[in-house]
C-alpha positions as CSV (number, residue, x, y, z in Angstrom):
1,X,106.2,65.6,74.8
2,X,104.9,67.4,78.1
3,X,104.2,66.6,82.1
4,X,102.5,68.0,84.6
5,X,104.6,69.8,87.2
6,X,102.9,71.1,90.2
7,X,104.6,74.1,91.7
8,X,103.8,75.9,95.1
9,X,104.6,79.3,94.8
10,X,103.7,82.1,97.3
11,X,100.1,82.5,96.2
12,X,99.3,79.2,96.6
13,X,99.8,75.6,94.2
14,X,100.0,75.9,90.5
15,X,100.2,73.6,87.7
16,X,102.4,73.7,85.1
17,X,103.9,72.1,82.1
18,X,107.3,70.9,82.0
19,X,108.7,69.7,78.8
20,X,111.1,66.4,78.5
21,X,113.1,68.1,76.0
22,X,116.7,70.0,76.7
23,X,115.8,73.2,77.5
24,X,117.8,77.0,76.5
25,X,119.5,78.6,79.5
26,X,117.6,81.9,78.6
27,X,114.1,79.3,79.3
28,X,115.6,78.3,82.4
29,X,116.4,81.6,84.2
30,X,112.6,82.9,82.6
31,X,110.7,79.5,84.1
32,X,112.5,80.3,87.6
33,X,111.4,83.6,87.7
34,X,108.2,82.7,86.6
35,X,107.8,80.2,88.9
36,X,108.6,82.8,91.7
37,X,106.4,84.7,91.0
38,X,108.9,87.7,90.7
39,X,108.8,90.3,88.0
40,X,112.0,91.0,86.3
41,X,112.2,94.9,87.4
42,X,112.5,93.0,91.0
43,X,114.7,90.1,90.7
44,X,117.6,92.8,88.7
45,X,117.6,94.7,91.9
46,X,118.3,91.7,93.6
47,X,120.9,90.1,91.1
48,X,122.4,93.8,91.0
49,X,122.0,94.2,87.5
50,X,120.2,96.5,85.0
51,X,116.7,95.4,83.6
52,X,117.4,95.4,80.1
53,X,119.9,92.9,81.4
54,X,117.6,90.4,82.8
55,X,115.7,91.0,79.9
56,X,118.4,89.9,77.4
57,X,119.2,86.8,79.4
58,X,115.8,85.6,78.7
59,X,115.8,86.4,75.6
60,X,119.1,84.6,75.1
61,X,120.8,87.7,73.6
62,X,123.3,87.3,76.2
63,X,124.6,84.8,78.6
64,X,125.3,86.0,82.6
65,X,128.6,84.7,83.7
66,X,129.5,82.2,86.8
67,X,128.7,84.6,89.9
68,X,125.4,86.1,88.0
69,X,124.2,82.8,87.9
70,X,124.9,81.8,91.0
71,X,123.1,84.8,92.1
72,X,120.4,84.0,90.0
73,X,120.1,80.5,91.7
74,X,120.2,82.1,95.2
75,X,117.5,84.3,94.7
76,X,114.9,82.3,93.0
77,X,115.6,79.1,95.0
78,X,116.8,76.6,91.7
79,X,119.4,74.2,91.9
80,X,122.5,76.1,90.3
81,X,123.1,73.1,88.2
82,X,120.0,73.1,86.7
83,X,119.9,76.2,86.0
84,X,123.5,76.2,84.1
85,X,123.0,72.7,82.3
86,X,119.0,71.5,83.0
87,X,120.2,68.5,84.0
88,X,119.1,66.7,87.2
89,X,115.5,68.6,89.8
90,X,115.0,72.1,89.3
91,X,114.4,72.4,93.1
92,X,116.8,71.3,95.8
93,X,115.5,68.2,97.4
94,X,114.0,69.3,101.3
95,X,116.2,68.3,104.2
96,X,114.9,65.1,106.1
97,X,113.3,66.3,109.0
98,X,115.2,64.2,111.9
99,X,113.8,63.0,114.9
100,X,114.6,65.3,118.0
101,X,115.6,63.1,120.7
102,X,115.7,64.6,124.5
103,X,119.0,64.3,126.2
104,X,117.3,63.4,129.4
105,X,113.6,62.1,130.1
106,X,112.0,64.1,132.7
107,X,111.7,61.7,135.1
108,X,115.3,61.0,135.1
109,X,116.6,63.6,136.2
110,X,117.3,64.3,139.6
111,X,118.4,66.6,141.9
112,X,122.1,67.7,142.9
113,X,123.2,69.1,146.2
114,X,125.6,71.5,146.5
115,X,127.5,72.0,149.6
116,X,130.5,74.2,150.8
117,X,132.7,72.3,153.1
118,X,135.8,73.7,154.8
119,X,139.7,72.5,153.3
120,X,141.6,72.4,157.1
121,X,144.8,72.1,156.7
122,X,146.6,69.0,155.5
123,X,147.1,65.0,156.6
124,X,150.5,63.2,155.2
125,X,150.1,60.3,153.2
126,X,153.4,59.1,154.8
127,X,154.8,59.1,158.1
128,X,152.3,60.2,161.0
129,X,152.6,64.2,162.0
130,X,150.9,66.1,164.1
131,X,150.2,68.9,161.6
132,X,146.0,68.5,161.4
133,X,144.2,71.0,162.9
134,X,140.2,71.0,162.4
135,X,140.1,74.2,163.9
136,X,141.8,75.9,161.7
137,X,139.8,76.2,158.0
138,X,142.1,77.3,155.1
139,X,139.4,78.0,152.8
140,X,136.0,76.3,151.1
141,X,135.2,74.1,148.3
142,X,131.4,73.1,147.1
143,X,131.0,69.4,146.3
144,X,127.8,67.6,145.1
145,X,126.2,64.7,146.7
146,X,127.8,64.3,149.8
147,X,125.1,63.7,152.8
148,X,126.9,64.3,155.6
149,X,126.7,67.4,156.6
150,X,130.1,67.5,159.1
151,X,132.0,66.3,156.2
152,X,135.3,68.6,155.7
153,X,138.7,68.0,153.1
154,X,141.9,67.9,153.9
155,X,144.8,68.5,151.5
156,X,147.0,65.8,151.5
157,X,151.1,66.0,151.6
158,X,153.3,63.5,150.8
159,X,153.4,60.3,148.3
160,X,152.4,57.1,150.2
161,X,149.2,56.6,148.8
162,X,150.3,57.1,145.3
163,X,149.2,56.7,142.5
164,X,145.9,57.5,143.5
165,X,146.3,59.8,145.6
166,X,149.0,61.6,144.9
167,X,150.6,64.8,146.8
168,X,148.5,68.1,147.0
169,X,145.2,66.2,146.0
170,X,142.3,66.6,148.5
171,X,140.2,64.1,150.4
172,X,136.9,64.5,151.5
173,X,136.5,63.0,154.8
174,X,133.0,62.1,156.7
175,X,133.3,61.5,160.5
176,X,129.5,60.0,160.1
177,X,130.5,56.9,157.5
178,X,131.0,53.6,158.9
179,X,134.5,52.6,158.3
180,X,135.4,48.9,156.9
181,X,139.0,47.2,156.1
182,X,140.1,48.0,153.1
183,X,138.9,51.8,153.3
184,X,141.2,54.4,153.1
185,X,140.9,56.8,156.0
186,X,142.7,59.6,157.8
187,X,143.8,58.0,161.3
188,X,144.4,59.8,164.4
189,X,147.4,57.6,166.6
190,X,148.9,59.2,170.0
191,X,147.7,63.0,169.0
192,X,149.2,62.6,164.9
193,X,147.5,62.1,162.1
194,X,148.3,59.9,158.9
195,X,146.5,58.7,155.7
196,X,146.5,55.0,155.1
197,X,144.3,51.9,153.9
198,X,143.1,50.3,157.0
199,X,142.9,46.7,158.4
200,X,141.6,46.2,161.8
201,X,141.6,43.3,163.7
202,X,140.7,42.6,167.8
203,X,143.6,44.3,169.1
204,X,145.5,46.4,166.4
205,X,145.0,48.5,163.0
206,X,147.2,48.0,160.5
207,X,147.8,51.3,158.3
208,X,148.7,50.4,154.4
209,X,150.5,52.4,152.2
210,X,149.1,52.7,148.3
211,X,152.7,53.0,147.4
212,X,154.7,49.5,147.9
213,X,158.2,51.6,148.4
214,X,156.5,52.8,151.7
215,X,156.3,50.6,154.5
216,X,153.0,49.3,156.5
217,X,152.5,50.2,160.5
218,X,150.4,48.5,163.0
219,X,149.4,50.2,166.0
220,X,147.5,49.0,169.1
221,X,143.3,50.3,168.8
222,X,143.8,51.9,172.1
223,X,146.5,54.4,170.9
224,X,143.9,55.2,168.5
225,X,141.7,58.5,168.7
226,X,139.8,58.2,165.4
227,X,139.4,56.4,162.0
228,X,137.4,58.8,159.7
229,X,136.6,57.4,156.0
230,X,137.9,59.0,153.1
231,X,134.2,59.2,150.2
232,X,135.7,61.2,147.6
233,X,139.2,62.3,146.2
234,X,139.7,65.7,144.2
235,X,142.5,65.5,142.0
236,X,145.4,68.3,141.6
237,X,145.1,68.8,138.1
């Protein structure tokens, strides 16, 4: 009992008859050279073994061992099972072809500014000090996003607003941002600067500590220079 295989080899498609029954390991290795269309003087060189060799293994004068076999397999594309038992497609099934899927549409993507901005000195997340000085720049740092072109960081000393902002962190600061209560902002009182939520009201701001073992402190607007709003925190990781 018989069925028609079809078998695309190098040269093209070719039809061939496979047989239902069990067949010899010496068929097996023959029919996959066969079917690739490789001559046995070629397929020893590859295998690494003499051509009498190949010849006897066909002939089933003499069974290759394990790593032959697998070599065998490699080199004329056959399912190493099949070719040790028959059992099961000569040919290894081909891998799904999956569907490619972009990590970003084109039109989603947009663009990202870079700027440098200067690091001046430091501001205390604690008491007030007079230790801010924006003439002075320490070094630079390149953010993304940030549209305001005066914006400058600060690195910030001491533990009031923690735990999110802790000491030696850095806020970025934007003189151009309209400030709100509830925003956290450096504050300029009588010539010293200091880090704190805000809450204004007609006469006074009141500056809040993150951290409840620190106490708030209300000042009068007039002994106020500047309120500046903190847009971004860079951890000191």
């Amino acid at each position: 009992m018989s069925e028609e295989l079809i078998i695309e080899g190098k040269n093209g498609i070719h039809n061939m008859k496979r047989t239902t029954m069990k067949t010899s390991l010496s068929d097996r290795i023959r029919a996959a050279r066969e079917n690739k269309e490789i001559d046995q003087s070629s397929l020893s060189r590859k295998v690494d073994v003499a051509v009498r060799t190949l010849q006897r293994w066909e002939k089933g004068m003499q069974v290759p061992d394990s790593d032959y076999l697998l070599r065998l397999a490699k080199y004329t594309g056959v399912r190493p099972e099949w070719l040790l038992t028959g059992e099961g497609e000569m040919y290894p099934s081909p891998a799904p072809v999956g569907k490619i899927i972009p990590f970003h549409k084109e039109s989603s993507l947009r663009k990202v500014s870079l700027i440098d901005i200067p690091v001046l000195s430091s501001v205390p997340a604690g008491k007030t000090a007079a230790i801010f000085h924006p003439e002075h720049v320490e070094r630079y740092i390149t953010i993304d996003n940030i549209k305001d072109h005066g914006a400058f960081a600060l690195i910030v000393k001491g533990r009031s607003m923690s735990p999110r902002i802790e000491d030696g962190d850095i806020v970025v600061v934007s003189p151009q941002q309209e400030v709100r209560n509830g925003d956290i902002c450096v504050v300029r009182v009588n010539d010293e600067d200091v880090l704190k939520k805000i809450k204004m009201d007609e006469n006074y701001v009141h500056l809040i500590p993150l951290n409840t073992t620190f106490e708030p402190v209300t000042v009068r607007k007039r002994d106020v220079a500047f309120i500046w709003k903190v847009i971004r925190v860079i951890k000191n990781l």
